[in-house]
N, CA, C and O atoms as CSV, one atom per row, in Angstrom:
chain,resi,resn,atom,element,x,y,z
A,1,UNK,N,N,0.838,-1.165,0.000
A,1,UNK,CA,C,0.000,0.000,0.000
A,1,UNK,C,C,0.894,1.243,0.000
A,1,UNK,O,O,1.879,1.395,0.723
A,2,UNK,N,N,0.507,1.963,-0.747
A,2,UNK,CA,C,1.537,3.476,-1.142
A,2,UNK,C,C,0.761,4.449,-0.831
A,2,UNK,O,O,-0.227,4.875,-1.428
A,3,UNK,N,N,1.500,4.966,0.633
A,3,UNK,CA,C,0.609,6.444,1.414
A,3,UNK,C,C,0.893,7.504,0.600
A,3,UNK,O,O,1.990,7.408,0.050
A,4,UNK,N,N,0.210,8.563,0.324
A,4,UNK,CA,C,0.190,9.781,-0.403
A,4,UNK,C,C,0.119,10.425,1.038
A,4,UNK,O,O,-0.574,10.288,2.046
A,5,UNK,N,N,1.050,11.100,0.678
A,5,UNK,CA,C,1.815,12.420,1.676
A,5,UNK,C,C,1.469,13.962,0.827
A,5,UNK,O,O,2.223,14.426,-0.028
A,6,UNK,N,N,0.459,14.468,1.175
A,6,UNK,CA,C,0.160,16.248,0.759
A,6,UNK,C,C,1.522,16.771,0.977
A,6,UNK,O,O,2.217,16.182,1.804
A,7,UNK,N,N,2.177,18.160,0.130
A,7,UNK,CA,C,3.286,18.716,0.743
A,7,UNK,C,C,2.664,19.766,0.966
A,7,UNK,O,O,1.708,20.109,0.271
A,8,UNK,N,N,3.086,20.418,1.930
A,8,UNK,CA,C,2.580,21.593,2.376
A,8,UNK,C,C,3.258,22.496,1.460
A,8,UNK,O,O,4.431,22.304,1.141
A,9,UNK,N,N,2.309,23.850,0.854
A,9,UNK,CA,C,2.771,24.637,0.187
A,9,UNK,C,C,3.010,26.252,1.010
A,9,UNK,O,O,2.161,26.976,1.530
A,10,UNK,N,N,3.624,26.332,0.954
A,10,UNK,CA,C,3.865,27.670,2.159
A,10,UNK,C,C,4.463,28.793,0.846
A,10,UNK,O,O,5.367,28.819,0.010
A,11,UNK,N,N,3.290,29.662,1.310
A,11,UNK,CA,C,3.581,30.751,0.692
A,11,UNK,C,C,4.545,31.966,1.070
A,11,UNK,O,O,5.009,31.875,2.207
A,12,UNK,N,N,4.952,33.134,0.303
A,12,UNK,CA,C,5.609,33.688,1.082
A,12,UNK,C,C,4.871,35.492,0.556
A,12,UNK,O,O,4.490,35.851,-0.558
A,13,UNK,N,N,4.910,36.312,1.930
A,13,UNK,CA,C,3.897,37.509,2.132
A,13,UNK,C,C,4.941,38.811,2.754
A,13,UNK,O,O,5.443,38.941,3.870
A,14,UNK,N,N,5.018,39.652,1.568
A,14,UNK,CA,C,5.693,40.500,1.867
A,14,UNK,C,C,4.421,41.897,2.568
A,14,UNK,O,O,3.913,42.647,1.734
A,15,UNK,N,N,4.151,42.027,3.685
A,15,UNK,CA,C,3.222,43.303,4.428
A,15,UNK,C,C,4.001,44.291,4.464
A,15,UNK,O,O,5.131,44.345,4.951
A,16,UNK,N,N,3.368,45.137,3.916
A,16,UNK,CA,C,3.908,47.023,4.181
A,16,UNK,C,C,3.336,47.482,4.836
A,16,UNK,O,O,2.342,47.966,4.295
A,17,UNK,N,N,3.407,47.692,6.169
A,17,UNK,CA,C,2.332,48.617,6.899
A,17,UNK,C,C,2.865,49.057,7.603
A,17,UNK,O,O,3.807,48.398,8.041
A,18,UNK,N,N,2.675,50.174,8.067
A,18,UNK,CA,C,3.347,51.168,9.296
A,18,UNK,C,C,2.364,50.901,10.371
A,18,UNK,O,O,2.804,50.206,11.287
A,19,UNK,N,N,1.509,51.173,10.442
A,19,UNK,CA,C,0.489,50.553,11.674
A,19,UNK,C,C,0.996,49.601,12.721
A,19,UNK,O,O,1.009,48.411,12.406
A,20,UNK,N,N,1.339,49.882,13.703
A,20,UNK,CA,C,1.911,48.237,14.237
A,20,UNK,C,C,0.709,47.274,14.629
A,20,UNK,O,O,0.840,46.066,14.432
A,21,UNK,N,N,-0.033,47.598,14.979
A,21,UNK,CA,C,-1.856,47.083,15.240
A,21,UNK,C,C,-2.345,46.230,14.303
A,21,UNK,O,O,-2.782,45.080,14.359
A,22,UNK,N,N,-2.146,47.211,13.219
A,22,UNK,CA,C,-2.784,46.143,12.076
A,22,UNK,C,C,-1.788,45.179,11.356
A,22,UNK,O,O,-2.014,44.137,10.740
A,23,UNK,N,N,-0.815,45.723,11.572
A,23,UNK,CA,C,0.593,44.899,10.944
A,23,UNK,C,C,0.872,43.515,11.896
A,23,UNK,O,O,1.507,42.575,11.417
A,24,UNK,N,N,0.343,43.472,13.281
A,24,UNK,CA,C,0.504,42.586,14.147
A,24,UNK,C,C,-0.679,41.642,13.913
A,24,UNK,O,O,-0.530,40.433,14.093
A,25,UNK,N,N,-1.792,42.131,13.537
A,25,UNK,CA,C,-2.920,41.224,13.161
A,25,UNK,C,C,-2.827,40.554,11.855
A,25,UNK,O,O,-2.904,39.346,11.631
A,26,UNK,N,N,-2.640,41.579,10.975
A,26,UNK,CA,C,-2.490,40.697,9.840
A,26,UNK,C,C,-0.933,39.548,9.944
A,26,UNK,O,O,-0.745,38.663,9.110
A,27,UNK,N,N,-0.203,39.754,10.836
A,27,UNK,CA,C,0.989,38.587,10.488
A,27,UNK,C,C,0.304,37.473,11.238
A,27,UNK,O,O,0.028,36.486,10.557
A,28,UNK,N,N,0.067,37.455,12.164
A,28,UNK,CA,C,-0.581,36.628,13.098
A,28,UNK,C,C,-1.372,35.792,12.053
A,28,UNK,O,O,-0.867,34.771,11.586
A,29,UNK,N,N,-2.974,36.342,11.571
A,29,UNK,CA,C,-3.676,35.689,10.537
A,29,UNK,C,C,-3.104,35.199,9.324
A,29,UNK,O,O,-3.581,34.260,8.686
A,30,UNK,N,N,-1.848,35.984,8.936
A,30,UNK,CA,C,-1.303,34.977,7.666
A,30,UNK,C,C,-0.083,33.598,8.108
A,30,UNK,O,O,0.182,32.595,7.446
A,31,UNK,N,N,0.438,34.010,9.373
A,31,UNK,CA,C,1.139,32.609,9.699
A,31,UNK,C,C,0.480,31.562,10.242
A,31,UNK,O,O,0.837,30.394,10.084
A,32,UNK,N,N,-0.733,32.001,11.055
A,32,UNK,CA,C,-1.763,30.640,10.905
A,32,UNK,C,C,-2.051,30.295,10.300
A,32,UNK,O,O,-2.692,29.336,10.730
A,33,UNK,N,N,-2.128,30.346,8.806
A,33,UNK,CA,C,-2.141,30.181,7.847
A,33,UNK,C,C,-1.194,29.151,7.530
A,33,UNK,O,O,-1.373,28.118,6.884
A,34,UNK,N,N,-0.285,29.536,8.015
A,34,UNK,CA,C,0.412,28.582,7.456
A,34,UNK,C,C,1.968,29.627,6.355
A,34,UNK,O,O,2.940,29.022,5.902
A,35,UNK,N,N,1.792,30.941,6.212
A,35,UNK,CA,C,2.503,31.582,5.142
A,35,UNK,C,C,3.750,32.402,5.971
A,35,UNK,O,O,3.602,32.736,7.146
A,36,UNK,N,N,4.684,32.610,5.396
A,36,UNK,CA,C,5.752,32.739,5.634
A,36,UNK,C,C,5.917,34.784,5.329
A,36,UNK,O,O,6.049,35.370,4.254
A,37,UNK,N,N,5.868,35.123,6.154
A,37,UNK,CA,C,5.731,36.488,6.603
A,37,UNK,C,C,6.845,37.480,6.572
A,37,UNK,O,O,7.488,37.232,7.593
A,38,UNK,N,N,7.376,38.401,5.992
A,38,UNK,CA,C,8.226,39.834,6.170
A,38,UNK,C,C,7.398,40.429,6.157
A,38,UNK,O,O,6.372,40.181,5.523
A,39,UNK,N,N,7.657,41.692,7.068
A,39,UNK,CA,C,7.208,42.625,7.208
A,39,UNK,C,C,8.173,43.879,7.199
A,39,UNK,O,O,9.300,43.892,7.694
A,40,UNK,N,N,7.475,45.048,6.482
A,40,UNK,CA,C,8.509,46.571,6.427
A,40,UNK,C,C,7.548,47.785,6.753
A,40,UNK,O,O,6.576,47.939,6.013
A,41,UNK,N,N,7.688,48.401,7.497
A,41,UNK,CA,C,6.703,49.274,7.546
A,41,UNK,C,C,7.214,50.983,7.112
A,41,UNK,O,O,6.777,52.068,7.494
A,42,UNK,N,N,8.142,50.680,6.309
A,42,UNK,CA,C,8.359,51.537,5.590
A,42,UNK,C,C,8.460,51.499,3.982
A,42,UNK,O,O,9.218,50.542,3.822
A,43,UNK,N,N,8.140,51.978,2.705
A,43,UNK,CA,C,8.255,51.399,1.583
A,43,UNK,C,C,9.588,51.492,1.218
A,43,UNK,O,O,9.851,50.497,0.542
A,44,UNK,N,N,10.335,52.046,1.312
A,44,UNK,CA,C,11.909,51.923,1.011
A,44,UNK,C,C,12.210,50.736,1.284
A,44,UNK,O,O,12.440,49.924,0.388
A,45,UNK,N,N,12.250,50.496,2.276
A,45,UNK,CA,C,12.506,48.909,2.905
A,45,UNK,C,C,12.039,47.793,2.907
A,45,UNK,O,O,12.568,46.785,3.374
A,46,UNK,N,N,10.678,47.914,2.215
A,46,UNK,CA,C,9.838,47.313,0.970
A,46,UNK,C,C,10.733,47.119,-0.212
A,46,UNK,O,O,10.955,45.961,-0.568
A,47,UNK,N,N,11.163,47.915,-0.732
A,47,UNK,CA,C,11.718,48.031,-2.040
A,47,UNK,C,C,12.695,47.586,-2.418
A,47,UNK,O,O,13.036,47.385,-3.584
A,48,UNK,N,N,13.766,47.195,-0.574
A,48,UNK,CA,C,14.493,46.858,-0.563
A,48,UNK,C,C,14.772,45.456,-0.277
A,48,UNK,O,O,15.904,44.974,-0.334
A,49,UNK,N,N,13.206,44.499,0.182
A,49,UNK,CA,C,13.223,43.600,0.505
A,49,UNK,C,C,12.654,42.364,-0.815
A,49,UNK,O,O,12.682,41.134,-0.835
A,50,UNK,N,N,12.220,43.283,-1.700
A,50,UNK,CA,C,11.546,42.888,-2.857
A,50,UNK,C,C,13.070,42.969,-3.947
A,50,UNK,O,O,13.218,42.373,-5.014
A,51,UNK,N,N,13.655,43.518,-3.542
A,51,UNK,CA,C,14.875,43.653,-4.243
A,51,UNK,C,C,15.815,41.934,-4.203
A,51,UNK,O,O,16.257,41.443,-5.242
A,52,UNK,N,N,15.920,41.452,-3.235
A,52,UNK,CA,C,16.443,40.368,-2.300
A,52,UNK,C,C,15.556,39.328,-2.220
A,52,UNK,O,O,16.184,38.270,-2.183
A,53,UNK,N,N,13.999,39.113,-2.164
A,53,UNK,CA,C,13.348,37.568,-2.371
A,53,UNK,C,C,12.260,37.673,-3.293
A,53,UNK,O,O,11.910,38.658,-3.944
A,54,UNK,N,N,11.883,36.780,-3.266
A,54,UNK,CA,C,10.861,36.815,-4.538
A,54,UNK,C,C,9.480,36.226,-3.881
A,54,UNK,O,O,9.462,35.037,-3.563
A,55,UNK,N,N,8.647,36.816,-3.732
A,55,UNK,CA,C,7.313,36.832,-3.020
A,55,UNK,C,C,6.161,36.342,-3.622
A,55,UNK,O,O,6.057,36.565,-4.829
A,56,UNK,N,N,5.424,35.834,-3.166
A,56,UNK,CA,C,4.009,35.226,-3.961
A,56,UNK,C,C,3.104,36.374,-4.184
A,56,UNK,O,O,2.441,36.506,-5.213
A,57,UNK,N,N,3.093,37.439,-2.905
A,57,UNK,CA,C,2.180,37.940,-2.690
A,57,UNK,C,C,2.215,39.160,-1.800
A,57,UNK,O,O,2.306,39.017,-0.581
A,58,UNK,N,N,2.132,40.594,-2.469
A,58,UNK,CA,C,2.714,41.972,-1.906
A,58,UNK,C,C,1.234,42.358,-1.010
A,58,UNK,O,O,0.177,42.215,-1.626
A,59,UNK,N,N,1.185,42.825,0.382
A,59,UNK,CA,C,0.025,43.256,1.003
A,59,UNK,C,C,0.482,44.718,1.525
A,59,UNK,O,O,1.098,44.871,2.580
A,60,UNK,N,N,0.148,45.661,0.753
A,60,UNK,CA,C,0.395,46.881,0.878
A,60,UNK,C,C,-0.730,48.114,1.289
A,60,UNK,O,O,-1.756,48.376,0.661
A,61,UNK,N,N,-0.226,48.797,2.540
A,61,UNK,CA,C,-0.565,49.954,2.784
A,61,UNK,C,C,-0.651,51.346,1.701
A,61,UNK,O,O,0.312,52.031,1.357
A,62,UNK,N,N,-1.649,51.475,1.414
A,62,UNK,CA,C,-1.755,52.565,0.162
A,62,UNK,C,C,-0.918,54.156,0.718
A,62,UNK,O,O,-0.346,54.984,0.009
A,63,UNK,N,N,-1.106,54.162,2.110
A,63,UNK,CA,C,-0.980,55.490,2.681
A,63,UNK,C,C,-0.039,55.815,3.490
A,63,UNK,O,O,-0.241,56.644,4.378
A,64,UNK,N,N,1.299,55.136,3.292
A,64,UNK,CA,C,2.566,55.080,3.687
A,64,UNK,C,C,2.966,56.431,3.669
A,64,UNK,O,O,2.596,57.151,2.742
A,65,UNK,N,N,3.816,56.951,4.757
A,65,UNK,CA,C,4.279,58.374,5.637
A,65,UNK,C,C,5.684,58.794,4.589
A,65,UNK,O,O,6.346,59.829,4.512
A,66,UNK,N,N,5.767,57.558,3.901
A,66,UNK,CA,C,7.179,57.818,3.056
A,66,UNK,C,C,6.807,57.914,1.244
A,66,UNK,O,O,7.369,58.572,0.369
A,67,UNK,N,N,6.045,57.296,1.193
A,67,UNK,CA,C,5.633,57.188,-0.491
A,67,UNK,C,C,4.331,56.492,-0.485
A,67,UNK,O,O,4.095,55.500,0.205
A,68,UNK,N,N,3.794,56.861,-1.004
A,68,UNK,CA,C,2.623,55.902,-1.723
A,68,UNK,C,C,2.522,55.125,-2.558
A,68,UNK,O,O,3.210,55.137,-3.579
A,69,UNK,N,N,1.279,53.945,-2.184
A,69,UNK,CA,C,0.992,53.226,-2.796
A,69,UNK,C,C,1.409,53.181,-3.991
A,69,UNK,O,O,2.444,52.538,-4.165
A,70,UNK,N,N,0.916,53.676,-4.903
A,70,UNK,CA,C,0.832,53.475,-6.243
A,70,UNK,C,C,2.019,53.946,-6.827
A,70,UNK,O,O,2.260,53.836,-8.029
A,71,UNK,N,N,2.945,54.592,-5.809
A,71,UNK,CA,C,3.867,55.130,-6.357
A,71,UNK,C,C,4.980,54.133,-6.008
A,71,UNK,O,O,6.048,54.145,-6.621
A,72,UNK,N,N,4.724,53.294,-5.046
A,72,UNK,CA,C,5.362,52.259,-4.597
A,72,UNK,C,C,5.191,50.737,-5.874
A,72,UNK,O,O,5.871,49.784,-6.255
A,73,UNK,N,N,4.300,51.135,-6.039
A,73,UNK,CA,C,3.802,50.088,-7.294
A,73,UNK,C,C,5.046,50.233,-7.842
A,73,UNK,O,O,6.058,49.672,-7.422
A,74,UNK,N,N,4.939,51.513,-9.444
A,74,UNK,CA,C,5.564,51.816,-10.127
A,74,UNK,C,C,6.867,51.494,-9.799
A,74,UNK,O,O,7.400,50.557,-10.394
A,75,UNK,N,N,7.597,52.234,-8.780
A,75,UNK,CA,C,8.880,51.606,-8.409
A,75,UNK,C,C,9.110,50.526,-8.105
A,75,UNK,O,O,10.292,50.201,-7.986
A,76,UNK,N,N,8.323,49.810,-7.927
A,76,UNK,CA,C,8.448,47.964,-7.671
A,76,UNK,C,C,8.538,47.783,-9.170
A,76,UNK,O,O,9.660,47.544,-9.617
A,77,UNK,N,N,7.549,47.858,-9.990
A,77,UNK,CA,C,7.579,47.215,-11.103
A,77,UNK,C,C,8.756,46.401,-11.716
A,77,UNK,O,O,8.915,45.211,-11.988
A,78,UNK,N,N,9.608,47.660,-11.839
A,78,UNK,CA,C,11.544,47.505,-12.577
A,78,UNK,C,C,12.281,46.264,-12.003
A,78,UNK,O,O,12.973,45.398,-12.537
A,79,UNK,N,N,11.732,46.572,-10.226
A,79,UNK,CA,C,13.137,45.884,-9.337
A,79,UNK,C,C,12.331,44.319,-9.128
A,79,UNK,O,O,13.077,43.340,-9.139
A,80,UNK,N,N,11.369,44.166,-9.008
A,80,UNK,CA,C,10.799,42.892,-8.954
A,80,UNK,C,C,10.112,42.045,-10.222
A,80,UNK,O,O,8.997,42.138,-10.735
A,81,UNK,N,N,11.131,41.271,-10.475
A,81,UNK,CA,C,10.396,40.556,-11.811
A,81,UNK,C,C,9.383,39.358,-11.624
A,81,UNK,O,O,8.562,38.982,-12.461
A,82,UNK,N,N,9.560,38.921,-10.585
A,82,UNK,CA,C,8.478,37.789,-10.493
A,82,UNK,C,C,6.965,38.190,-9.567
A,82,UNK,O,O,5.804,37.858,-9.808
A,83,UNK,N,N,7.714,39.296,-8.087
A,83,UNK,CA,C,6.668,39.595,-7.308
A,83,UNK,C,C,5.445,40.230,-7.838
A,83,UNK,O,O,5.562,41.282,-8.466
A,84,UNK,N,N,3.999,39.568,-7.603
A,84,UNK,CA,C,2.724,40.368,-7.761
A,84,UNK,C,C,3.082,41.794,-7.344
A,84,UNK,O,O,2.693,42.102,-6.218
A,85,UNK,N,N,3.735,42.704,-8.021
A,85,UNK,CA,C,3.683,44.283,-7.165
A,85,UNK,C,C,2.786,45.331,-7.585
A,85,UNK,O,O,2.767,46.406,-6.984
């Protein structure tokens, strides 16, 4: 008899949030999950972390104290070739 073994697929979740409140809730809910979590709560350091791994999945604060959203987009675009940015 040949057991089938599921592999666990663990994702990986880059959060931008300056909030520490909500930045603490949402890591919490995505590692019960099961997903593999960075967090930057600045977008530079976003930019810089997207620079260095390659992410399944960007969860971004639109209203960052340093740049915005969308402006954070755009500058992701160039430096991340695989990340959803």
């Amino acid at each position: 008899m040949q057991l089938m073994v599921a592999k666990a697929i663990k994702i990986r979740v880059l959060l931008v949030e300056d909030d520490v409140n909500a930045a603490r809730g949402i890591v919490l809910i995505a590692k019960s999950s099961g997903a593999v979590v960075d967090l930057a709560d600045t977008s530079g350091e976003a930019l810089e972390l997207v620079r260095h791994y390659d992410y399944d999945i960007v969860v971004l604060d639109l209203m960052l104290p340093d740049m915005g959203g969308a402006r954070w987009c755009a500058a992701c675009g160039p430096v991340a070739s695989t990340s959803p940015c």
